[in-house]
VMD Tcl script that builds the backbone (N, CA, C; Angstrom):
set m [mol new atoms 243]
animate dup $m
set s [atomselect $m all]
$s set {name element resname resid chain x y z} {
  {N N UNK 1 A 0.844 -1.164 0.000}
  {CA C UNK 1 A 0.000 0.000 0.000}
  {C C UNK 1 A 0.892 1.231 0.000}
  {N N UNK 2 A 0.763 2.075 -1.052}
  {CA C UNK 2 A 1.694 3.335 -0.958}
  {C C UNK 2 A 0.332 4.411 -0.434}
  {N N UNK 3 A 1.642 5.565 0.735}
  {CA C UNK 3 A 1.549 6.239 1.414}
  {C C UNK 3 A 1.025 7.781 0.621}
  {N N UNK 4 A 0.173 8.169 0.471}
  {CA C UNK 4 A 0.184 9.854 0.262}
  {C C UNK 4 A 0.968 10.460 1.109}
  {N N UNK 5 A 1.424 11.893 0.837}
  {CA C UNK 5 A 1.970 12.778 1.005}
  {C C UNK 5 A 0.917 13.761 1.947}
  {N N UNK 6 A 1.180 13.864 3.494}
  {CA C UNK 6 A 0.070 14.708 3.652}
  {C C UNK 6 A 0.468 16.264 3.842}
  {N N UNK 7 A -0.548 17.320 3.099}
  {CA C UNK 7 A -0.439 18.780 2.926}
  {C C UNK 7 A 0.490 19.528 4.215}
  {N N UNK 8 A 0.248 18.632 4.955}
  {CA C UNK 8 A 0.639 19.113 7.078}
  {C C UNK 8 A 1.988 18.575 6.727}
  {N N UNK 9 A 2.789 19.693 7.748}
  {CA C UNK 9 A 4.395 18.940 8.230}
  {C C UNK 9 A 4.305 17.434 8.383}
  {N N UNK 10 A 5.689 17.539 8.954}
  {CA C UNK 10 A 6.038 15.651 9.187}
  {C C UNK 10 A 5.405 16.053 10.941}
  {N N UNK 11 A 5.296 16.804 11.733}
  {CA C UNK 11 A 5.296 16.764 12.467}
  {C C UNK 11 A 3.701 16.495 13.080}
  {N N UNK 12 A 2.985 17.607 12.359}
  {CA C UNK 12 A 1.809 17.243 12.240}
  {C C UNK 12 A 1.117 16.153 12.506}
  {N N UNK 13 A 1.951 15.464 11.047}
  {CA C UNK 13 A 1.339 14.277 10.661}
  {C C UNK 13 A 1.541 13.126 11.666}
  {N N UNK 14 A 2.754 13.543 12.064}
  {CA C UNK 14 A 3.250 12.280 13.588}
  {C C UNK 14 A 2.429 12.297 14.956}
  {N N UNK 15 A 1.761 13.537 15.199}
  {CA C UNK 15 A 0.894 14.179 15.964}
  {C C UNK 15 A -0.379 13.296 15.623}
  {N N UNK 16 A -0.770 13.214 14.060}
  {CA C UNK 16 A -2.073 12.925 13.727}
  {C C UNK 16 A -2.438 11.179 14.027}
  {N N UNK 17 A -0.814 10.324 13.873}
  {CA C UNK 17 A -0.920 9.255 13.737}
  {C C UNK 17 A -0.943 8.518 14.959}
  {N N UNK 18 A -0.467 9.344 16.404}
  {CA C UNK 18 A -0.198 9.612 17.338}
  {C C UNK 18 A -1.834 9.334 18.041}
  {N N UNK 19 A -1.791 10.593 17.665}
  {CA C UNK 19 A -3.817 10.296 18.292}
  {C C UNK 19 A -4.873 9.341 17.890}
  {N N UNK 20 A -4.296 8.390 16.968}
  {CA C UNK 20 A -5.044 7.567 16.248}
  {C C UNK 20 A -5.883 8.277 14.782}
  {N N UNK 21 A -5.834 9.794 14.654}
  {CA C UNK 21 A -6.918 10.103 13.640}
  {C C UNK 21 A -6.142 9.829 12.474}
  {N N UNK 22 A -7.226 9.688 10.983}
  {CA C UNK 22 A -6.511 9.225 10.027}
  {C C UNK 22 A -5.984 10.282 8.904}
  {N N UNK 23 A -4.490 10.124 8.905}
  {CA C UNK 23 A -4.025 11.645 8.009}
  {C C UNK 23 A -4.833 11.883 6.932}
  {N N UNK 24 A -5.180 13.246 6.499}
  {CA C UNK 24 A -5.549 13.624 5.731}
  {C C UNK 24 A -4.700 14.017 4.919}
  {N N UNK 25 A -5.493 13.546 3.796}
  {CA C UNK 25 A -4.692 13.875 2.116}
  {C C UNK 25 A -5.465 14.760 1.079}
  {N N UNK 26 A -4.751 15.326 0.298}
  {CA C UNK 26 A -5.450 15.722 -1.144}
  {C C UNK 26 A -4.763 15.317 -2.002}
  {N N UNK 27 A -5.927 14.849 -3.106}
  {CA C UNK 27 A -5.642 14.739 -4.240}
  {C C UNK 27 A -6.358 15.130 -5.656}
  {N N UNK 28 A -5.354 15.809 -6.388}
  {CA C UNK 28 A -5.761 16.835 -7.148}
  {C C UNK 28 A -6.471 16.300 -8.146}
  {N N UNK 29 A -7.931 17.190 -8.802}
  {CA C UNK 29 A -8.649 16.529 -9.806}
  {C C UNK 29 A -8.563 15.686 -10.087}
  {N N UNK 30 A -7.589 16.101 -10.867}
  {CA C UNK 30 A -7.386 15.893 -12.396}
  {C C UNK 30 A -6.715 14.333 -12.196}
  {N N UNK 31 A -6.458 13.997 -11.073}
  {CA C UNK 31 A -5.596 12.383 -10.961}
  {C C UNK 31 A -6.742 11.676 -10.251}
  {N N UNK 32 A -7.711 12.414 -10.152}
  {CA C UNK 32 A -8.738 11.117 -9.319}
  {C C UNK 32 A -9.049 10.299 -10.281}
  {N N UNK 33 A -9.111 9.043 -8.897}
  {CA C UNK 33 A -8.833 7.529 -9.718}
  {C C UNK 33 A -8.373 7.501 -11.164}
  {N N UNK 34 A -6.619 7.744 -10.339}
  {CA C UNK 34 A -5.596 7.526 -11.295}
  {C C UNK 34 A -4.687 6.811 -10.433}
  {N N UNK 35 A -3.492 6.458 -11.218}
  {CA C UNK 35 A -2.522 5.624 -9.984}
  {C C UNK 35 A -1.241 6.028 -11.137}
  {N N UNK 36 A 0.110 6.421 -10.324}
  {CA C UNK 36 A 1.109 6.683 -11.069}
  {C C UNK 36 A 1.961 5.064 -11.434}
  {N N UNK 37 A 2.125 5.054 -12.752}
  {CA C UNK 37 A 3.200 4.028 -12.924}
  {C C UNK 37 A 4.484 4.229 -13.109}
  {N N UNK 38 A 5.181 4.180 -12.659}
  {CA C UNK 38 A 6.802 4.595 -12.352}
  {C C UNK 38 A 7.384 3.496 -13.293}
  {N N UNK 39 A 8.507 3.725 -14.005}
  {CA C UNK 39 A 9.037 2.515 -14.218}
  {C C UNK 39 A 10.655 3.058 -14.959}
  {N N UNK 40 A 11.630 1.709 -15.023}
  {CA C UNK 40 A 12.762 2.454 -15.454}
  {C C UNK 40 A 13.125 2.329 -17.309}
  {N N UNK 41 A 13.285 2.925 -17.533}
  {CA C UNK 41 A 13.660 2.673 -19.397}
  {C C UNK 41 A 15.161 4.145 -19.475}
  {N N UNK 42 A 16.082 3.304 -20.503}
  {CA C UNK 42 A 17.331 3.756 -20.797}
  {C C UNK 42 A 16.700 5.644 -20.468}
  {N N UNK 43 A 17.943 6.211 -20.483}
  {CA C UNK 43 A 17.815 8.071 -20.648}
  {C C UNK 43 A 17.521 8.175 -22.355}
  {N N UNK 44 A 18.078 7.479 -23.628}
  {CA C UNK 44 A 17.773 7.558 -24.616}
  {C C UNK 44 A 16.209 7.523 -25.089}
  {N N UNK 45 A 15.934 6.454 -24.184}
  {CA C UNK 45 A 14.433 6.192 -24.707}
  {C C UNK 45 A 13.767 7.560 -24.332}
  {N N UNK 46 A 13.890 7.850 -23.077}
  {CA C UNK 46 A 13.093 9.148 -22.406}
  {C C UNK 46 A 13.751 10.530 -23.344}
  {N N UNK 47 A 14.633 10.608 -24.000}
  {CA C UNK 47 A 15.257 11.575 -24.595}
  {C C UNK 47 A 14.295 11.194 -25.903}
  {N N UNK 48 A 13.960 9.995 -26.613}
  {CA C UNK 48 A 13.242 9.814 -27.982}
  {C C UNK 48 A 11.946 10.034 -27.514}
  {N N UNK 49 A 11.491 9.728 -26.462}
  {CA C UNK 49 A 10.157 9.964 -26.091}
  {C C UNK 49 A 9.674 11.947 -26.026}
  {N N UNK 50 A 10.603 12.500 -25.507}
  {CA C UNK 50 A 10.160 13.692 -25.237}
  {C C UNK 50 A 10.248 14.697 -27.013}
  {N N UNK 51 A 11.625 13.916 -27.763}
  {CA C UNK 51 A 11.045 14.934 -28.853}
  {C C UNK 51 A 10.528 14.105 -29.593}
  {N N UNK 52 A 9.759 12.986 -29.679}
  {CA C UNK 52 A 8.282 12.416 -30.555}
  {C C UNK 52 A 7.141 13.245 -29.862}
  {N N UNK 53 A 6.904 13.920 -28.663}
  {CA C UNK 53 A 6.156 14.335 -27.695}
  {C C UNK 53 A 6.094 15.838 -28.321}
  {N N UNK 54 A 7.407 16.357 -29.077}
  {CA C UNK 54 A 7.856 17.825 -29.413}
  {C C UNK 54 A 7.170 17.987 -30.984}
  {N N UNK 55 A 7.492 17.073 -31.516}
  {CA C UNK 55 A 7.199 16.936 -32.878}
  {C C UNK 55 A 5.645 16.463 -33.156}
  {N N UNK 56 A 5.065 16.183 -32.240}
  {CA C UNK 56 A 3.764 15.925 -32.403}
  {C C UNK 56 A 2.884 16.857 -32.101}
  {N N UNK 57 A 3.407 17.933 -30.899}
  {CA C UNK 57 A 2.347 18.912 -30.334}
  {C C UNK 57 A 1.971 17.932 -28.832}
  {N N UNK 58 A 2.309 17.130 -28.305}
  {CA C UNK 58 A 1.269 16.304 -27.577}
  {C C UNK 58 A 2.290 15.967 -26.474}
  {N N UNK 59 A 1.915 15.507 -25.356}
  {CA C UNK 59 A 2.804 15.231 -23.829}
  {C C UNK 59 A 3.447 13.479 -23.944}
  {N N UNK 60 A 4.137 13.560 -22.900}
  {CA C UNK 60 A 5.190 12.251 -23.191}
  {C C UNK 60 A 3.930 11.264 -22.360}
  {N N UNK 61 A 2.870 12.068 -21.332}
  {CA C UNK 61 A 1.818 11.007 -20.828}
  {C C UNK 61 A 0.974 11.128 -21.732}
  {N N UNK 62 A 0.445 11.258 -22.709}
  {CA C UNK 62 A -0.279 10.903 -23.839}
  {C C UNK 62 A -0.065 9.962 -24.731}
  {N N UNK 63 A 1.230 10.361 -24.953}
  {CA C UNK 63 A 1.742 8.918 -25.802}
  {C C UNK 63 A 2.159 7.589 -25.319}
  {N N UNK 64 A 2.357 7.675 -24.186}
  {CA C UNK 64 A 2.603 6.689 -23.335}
  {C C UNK 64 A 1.489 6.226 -23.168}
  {N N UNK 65 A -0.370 6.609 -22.667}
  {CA C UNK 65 A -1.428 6.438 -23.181}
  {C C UNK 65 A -1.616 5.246 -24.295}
  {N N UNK 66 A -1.323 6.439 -25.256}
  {CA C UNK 66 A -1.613 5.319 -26.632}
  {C C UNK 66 A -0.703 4.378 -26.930}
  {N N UNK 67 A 0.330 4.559 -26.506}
  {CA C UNK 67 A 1.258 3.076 -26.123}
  {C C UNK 67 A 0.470 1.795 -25.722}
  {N N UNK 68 A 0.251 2.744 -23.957}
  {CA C UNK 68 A -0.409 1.248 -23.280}
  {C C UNK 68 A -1.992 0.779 -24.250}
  {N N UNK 69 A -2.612 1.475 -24.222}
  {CA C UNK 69 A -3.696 1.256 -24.962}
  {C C UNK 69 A -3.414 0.577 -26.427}
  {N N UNK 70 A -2.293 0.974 -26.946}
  {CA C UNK 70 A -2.046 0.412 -28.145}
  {C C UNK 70 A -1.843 -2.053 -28.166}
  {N N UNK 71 A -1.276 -1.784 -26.842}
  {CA C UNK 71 A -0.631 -2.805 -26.157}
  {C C UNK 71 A -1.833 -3.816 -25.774}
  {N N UNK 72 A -2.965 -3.023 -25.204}
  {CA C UNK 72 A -3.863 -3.796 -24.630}
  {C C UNK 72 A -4.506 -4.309 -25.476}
  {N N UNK 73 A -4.844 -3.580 -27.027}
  {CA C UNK 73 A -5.102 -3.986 -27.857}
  {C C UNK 73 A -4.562 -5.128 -28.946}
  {N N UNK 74 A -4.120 -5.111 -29.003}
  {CA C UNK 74 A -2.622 -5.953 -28.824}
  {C C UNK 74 A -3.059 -7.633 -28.345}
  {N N UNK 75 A -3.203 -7.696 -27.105}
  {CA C UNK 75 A -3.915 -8.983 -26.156}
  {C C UNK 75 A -4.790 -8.843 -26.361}
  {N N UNK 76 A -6.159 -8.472 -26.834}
  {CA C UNK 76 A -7.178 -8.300 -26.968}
  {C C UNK 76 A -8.156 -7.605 -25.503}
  {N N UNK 77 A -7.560 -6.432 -25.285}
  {CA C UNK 77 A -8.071 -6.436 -23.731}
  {C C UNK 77 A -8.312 -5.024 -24.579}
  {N N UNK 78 A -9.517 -4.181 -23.562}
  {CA C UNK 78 A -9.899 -2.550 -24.300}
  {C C UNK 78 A -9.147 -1.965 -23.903}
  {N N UNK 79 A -9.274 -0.889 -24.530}
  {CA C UNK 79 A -8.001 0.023 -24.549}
  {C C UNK 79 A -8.346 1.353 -23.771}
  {N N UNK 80 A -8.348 0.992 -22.311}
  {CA C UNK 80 A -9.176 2.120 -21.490}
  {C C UNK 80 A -7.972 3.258 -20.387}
  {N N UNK 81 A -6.319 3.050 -21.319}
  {CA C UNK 81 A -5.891 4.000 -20.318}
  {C C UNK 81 A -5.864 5.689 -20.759}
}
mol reanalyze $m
mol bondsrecalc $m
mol representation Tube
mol addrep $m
């Protein structure tokens, strides 16, 4: 289970966990029910990724998008990222 980041100090938050109440978090719009995928690939790839990203008009998480989606399609699974 990964941890949010809560808005309050560390101290706060040690205070909060302390008393039993449960830290409060935010999370912004635009990522609700989203989940980050981290992962490692060469500096080249991320260097080809950002100017295909330049040359298109469009973000390196968009294409990465139609990557995975491209992929799922692929296995026959929908293509809902």
């Amino acid at each position: 289970m990964s941890k949010k980041r809560s808005p309050l100090g560390f101290a706060a938050q040690a205070e909060q966990q302390q008393a039993g109440e449960p830290i409060k978090t935010t999370v912004v719009a635009t990522r609700e029910g989203k989940a980050a995928l981290p992962f490692w690939v060469p500096v080249s790839a991320r260097q080809q990724l950002r100017i295909l990203a330049a040359e298109h008009d469009t973000t390196m998480q968009a294409l990465l998008a139609e990557a995975l989606n491209d992929l799922f399609v692929k296995h026959n699974k929908p293509p809902i990222a």
